[in-house]
C-alpha positions as CSV (number, residue, x, y, z in Angstrom):
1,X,0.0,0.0,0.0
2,X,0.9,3.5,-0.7
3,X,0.2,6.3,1.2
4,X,-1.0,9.6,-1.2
5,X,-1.8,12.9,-0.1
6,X,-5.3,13.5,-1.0
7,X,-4.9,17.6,-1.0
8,X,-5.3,19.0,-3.9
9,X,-6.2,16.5,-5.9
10,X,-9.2,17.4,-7.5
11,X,-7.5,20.9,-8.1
12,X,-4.7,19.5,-9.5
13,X,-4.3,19.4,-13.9
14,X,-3.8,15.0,-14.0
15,X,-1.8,15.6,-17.6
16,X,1.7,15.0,-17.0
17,X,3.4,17.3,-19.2
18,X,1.3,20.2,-16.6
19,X,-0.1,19.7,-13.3
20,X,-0.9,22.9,-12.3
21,X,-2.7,23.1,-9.4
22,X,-5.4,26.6,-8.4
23,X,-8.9,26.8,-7.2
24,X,-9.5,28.0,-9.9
25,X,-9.3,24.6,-12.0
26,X,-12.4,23.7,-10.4
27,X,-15.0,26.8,-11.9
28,X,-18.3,24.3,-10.3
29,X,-18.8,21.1,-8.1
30,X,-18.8,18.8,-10.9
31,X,-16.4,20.4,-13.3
32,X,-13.0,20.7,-13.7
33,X,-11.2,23.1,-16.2
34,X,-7.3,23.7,-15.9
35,X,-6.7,27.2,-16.1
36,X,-3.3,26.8,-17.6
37,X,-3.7,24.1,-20.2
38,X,-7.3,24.1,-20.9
39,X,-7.7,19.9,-20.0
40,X,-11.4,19.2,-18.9
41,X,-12.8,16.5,-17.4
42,X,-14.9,15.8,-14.4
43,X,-13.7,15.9,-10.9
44,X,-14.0,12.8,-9.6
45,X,-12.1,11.5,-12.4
46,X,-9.1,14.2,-12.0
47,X,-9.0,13.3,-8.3
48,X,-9.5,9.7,-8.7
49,X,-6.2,9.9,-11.3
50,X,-4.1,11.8,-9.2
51,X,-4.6,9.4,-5.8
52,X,-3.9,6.5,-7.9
53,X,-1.2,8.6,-9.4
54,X,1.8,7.8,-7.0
55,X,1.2,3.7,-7.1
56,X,0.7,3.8,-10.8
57,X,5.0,2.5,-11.4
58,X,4.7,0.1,-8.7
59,X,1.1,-1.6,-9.9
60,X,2.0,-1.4,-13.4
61,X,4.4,-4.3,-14.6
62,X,7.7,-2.7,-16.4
63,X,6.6,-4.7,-19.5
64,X,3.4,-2.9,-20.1
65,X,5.3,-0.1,-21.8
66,X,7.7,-2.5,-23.9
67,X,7.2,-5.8,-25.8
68,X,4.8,-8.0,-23.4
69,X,6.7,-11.2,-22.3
70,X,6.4,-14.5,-24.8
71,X,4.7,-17.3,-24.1
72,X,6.0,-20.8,-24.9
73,X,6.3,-22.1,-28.0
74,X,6.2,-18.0,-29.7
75,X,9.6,-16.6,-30.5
């Protein structure tokens, strides 16, 4: 298990190459809108990316982003 900090994190831009984080990112209850690199989506899906955020290199095998491993009898 991995402990995350849960501040934030429906204020927070999930896109990697941003992650700016302002109040303002969040214009209504249900809406989130990053202020700095226009990504939408809804909050509960920006918050629910950026708890799962930190565990996401140790859940994810190393071979997901590479050739998956063969299985016998393939070369």
């Amino acid at each position: 298990m991995i402990a995350a900090d849960l501040r934030n994190t429906s204020r927070t831009c999930p896109r990697d190459e941003c992650g700016y984080v302002a109040a303002q990112n969040r214009p209504t209850q249900d809406t989130f809108h990053c202020v700095a690199c226009g990504h939408r989506a809804h909050t509960d899906t920006v918050g629910a990316v950026n708890v799962l955020r930190p565990g996401w290199p140790v859940a994810i095998p190393t071979w997901v982003s590479e050739k998956p491993p063969l299985h016998a009898g393939e070369e």
